[in-house]
C-alpha positions in Angstrom: 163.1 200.6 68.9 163.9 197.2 70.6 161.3 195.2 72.0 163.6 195.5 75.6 164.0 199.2 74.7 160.3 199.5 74.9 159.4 197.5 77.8 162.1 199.4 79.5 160.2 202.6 78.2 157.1 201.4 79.5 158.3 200.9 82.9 159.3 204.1 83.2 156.4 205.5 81.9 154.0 203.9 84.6 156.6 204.4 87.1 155.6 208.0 86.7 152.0 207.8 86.0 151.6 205.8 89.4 153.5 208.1 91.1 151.2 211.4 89.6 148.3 212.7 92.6 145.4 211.7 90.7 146.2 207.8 90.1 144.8 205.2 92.7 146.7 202.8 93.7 146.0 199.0 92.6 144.8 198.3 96.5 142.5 201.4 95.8 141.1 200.5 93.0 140.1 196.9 94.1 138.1 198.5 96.8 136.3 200.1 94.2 135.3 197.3 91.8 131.7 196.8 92.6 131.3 200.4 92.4 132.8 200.7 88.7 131.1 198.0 87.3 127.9 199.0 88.9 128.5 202.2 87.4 128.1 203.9 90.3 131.8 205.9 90.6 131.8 210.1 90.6 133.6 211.2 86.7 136.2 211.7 88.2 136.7 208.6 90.0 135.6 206.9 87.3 138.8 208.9 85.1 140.8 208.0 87.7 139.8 204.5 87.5 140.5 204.3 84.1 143.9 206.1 83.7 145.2 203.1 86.5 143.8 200.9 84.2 145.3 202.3 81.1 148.7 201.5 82.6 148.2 198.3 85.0 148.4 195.2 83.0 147.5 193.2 85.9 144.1 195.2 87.5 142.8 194.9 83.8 143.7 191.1 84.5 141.7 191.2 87.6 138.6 193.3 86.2 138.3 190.4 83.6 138.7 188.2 85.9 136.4 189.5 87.9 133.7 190.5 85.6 134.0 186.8 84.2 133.4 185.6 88.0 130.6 187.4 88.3 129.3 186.5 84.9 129.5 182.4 86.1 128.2 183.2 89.3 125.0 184.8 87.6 124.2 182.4 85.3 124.7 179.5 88.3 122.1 181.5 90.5 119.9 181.8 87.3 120.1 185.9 87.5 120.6 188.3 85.5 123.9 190.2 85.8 122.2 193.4 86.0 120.5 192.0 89.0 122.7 190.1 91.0 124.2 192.7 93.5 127.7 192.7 93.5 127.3 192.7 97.7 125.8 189.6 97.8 128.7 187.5 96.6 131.0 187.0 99.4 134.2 188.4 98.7 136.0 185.3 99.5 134.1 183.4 96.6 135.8 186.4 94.4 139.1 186.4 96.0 139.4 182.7 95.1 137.7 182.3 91.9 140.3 185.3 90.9 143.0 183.8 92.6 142.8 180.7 91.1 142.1 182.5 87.4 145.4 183.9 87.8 147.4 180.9 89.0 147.5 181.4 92.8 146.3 179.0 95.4 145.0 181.5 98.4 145.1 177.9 100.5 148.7 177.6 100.6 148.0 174.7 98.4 
């Protein structure tokens, strides 16, 4: 199998997957980051989660992306992880610490 045989493959396959009733959308699934790293999703949320994860190259880019934000904004604020609530980072902080992570300047820059 061809390297363009199997991307072509892979397409297909997530073009399915995203279209099943139990996967989230990637929209969805940002709303629920704080929740899924705070470990605080039902099982089956947390499956459903997982399987959009399992075929989304780019919201597993944005979880490490985000986890690593979170991870410099801790140790800035001299707190633990495990302490710093995810609600009291402001989302825009996040949105452009990400943004910028993956090469996009939400400034029009």
């Amino acid at each position: 199998m061809t390297d363009q045989t199997h991307s072509k493959l892979g397409h297909r396959v997530r073009a399915v997957m995203f279209r099943m009733p139990f996967m989230i959308t990637c929209s969805e699934l940002e709303l629920k980051v704080d929740e899924y790293l705070d470990a605080d999703l039902s099982r089956r949320e947390r499956w459903m989660f997982e399987m959009h994860l399992k075929v989304c190259r780019d919201c597993r880019s944005y979880i490490k992306a985000y986890k690593r934000t979170v991870s410099v904004t801790a140790s800035l604020f001299d707190v633990p992880y495990e302490q710093l609530g995810m609600g009291e980072m402001s989302e825009t902080l996040v949105a452009e610490v990400v943004a910028r992570h993956l090469g996009k300047d939400t400034a029009g820059r």
